[in-house]
N, C-alpha and C positions, 0 to 999 in steps of 0.2 A: 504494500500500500504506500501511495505517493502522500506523503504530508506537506503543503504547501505554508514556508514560512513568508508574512511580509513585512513590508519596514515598516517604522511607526508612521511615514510620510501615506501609504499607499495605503496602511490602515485606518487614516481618517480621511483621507479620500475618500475609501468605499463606507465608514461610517455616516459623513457628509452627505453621500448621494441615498444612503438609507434613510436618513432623515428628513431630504425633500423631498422623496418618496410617501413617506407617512406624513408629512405635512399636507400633499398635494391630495393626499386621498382624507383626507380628513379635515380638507377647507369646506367651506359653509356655502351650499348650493346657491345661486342668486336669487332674490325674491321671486315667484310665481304668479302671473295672473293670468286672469281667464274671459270668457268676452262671454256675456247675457244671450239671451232672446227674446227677443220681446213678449210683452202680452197684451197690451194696451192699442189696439189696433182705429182708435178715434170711434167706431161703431158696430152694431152688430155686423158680426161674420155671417158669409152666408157657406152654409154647409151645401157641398155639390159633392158628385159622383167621379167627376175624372180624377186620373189618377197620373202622377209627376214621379218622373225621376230625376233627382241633383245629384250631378257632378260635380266632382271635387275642382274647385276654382283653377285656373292656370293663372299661372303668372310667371314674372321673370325671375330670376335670383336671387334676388337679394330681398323679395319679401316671401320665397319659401323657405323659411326656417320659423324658429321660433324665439330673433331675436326682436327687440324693439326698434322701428327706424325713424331720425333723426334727420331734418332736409333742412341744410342752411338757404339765408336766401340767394345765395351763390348758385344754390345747386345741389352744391355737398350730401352726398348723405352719411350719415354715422351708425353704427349703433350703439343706444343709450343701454350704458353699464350700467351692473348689478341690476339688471331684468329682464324676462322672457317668460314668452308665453307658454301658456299649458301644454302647448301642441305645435305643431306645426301649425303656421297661420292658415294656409290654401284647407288643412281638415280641420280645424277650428271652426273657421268661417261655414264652411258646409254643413259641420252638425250643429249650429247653431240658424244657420237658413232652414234647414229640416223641419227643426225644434219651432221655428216661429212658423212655418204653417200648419203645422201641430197646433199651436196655443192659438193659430187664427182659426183651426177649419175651415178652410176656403175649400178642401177638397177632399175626396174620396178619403185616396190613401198619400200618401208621399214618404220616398224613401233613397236609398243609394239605388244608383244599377246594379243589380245581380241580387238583390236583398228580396227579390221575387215581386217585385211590382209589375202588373202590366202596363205599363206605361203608355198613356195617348202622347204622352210630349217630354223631350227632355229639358231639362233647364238648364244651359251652358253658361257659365261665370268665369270672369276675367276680373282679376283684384287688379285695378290699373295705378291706385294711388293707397296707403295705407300706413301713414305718416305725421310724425307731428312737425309742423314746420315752427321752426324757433324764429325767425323772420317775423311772422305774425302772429307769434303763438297760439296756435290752433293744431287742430287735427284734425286732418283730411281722410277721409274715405271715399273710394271710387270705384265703381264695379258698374261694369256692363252686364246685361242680361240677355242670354238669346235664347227663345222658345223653339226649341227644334222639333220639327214631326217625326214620333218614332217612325213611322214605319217609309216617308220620303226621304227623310233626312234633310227634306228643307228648311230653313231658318224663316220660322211665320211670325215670327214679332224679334224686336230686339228695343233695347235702350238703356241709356247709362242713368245710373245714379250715380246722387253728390250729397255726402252732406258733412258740415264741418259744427265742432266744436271747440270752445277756448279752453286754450288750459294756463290755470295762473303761473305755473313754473314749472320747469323742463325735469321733473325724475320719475322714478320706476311710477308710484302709486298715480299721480298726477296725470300722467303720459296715459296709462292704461285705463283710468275710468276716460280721460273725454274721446279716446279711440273707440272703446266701449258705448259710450252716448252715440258718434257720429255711425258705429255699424247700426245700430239698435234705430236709429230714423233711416238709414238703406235697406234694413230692412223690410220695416213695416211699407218704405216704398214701394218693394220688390212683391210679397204680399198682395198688398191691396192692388199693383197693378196684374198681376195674374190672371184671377177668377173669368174675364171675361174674355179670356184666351184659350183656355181650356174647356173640352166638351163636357158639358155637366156639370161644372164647376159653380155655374149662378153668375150674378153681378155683383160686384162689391158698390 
């Protein structure tokens, strides 16, 4: 058996690197938050029979993950340290879309694709903006919506929402309730504009 002696230099070396070893796995995960659904839809829902499928949003890079983004008025964008969200943002945003025409009843059924819906239409989502700008201090949310026909695959409605909220200073908790506000008005817009898209759905 081979016994490996080292010198005191290379044994605090290798005790050195054990210890930002256990320092790094025992640092303090960054705060977590999470984004609503609405429920509060301005008026009675009208409960209908079509049935929707949601896909999970596409988007670019830099807001599929689950950090927080920061846009100077330059342009810049950052992410704001110590926080991130629960999930990925692009499946975040989707079960929470789900969830609000859940809590609306606007229709039949609504679910993922493959979750066994027979789907009259799909819902296609694009997160175009989903940011706090420090510039104006606000938070912008932006998502386009396109109603595709399952079974053509044509795009028979589309439209963007916008909506913004202030936020009085730029960290974790601040940054994520008025992101939270501005999805929670995209989506009740996304909602109530639906119903009269879908067969069976009603009028909202």
């Amino acid at each position: 058996m081979t016994v490996r002696h080292f010198t005191g230099r290379a044994s605090a070396v290798a005790l050195l690197s054990a210890m930002l070893a256990i320092g790094a796995c025992s640092a303090p995960a960054p705060p977590t938050f999470d984004l609503s659904a609405p429920r509060d839809f301005g008026r009675a829902a009208a409960l209908g029979g079509g049935q929707l499928a949601v896909s999970e949003p596409l988007t670019v890079q830099v807001f599929d993950s689950e950090r927080i983004i920061v846009k100077s008025s330059s342009g810049e964008v950052s992410y704001l340290s110590g926080a991130q969200w629960a999930d990925r943002l692009p499946k975040l945003v989707q079960t929470r879309l789900i969830q609000a025409f859940e809590n609306g009843s606007r229709l039949g059924r609504v679910g993922r694709p493959g979750d066994g819906v027979i789907a009259d239409y799909t819902l296609g989502t694009e997160i175009r903006r989903f940011e706090v700008e420090s510039g104006t201090g606000e938070a912008v949310v932006e998502i386009t919506a396109r109603l595709i026909g399952a079974t053509t695959g044509r795009v028979a409605s589309a439209r963007i929402f916008v909506a913004r909220a202030p936020v009085a200073h730029i960290d974790g908790p601040e940054a994520a309730r008025a992101l939270d506000e501005a999805l929670s008005s995209v989506l009740v817009q996304i909602v109530r504009w639906m119903p009269s898209r879908v067969p069976g759905a009603g009028n909202s």
